[in-house]
C-alpha positions in Angstrom: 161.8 226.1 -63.2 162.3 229.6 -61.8 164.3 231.9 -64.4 166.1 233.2 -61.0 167.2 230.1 -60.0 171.0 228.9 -60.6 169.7 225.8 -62.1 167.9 227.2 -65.0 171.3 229.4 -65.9 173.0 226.3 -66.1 170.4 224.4 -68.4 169.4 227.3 -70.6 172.5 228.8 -71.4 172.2 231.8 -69.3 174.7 233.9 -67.7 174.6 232.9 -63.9 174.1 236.6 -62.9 171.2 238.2 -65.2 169.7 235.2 -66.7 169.2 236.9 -69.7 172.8 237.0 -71.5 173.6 233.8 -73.3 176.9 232.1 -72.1 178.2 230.0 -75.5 177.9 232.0 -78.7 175.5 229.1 -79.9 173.1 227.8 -77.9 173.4 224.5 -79.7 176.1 222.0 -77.9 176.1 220.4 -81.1 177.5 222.7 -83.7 181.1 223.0 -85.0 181.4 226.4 -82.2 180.3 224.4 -79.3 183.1 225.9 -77.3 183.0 229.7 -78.1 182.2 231.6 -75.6 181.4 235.6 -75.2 184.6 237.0 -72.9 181.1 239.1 -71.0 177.9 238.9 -70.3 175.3 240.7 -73.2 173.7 242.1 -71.3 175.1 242.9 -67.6 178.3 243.1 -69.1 179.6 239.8 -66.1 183.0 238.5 -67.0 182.8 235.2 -68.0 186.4 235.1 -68.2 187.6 235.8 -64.4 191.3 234.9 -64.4 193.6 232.8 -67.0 192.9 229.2 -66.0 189.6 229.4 -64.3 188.1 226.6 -66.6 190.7 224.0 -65.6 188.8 222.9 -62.6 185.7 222.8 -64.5 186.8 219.5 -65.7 186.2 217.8 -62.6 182.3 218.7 -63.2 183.1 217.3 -66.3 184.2 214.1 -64.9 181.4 214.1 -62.1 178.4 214.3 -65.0 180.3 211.5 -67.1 179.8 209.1 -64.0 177.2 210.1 -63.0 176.0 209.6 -66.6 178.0 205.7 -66.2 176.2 204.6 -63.1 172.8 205.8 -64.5 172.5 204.0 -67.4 174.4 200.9 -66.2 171.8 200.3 -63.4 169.5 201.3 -65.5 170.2 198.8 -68.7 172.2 195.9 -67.3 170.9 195.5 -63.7 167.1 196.6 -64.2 166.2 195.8 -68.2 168.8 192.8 -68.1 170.9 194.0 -71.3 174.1 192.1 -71.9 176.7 193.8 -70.6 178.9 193.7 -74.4 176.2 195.8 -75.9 175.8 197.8 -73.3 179.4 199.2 -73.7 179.2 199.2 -77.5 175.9 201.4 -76.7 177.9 203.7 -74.3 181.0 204.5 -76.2 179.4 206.1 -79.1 176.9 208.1 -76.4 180.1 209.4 -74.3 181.6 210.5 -77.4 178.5 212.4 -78.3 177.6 213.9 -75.4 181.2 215.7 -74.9 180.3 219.0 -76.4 177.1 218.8 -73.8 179.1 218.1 -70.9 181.9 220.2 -71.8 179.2 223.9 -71.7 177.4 222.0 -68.6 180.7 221.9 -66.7 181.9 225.6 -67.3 178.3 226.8 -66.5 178.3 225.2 -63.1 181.4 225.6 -62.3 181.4 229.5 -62.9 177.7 229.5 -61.2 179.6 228.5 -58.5 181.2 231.8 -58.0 179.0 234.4 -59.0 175.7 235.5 -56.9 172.9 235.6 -58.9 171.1 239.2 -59.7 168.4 238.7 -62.3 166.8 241.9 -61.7 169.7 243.5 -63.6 168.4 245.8 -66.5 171.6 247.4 -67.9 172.4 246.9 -71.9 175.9 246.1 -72.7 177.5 246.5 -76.1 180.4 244.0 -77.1 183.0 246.0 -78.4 184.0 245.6 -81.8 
């Protein structure tokens, strides 16, 4: 995948205008801080906060990856491998809860990637202030 492609900003983590500046404080989805994000960019300095409220539509990409997500491993498990359909849903419930903090950082990368032109040939260094 092309490190100036939207796609890899949104599966590495990236800030979707350099490429370079992580998005979440900590890269891992899985961590107590999986929802801490820098208010800019490391290094372009890009708001990643543009107006109170932004996030609240990212829940619909939220709700878009969870079905898809659904409808992948349903066909997958019941209609092609033939599993019963009761322990397919005991499998799923414990997956969907695990996956939140993933689909929660996927959804606000992609839905702020969705308003901000990509530039990865940026090479300014910004300083958070402290």
């Amino acid at each position: 995948m092309s490190t100036d492609s939207r796609l890899y900003s949104i599966a590495f983590n990236k800030c979707p205008r350099c490429h370079e500046g992580n998005f979440f404080v900590k890269n891992s989805a899985f961590s107590k801080d999986f929802d801490k994000m820098h208010e800019r960019c490391p290094h372009c300095g890009e708001n990643f906060m543009p107006e109170p409220g932004f996030y609240w539509a990212s829940m619909f990409v939220s709700y878009a990856l969870y079905t898809i997500y659904i409808l992948a491993t349903f066909f997958i498990f019941v209609q092609w491998l033939q599993v019963d359909l009761d322990y397919y849903l005991i499998g799923l419930v414990p997956t969907l809860i695990l996956l939140t903090g993933y689909f929660f950082r996927v959804a606000r990368r992609t839905w702020l990637t969705l308003f901000i032109a990509p530039r990865p040939h940026i090479h300014t260094e910004v300083t958070e202030p402290k």
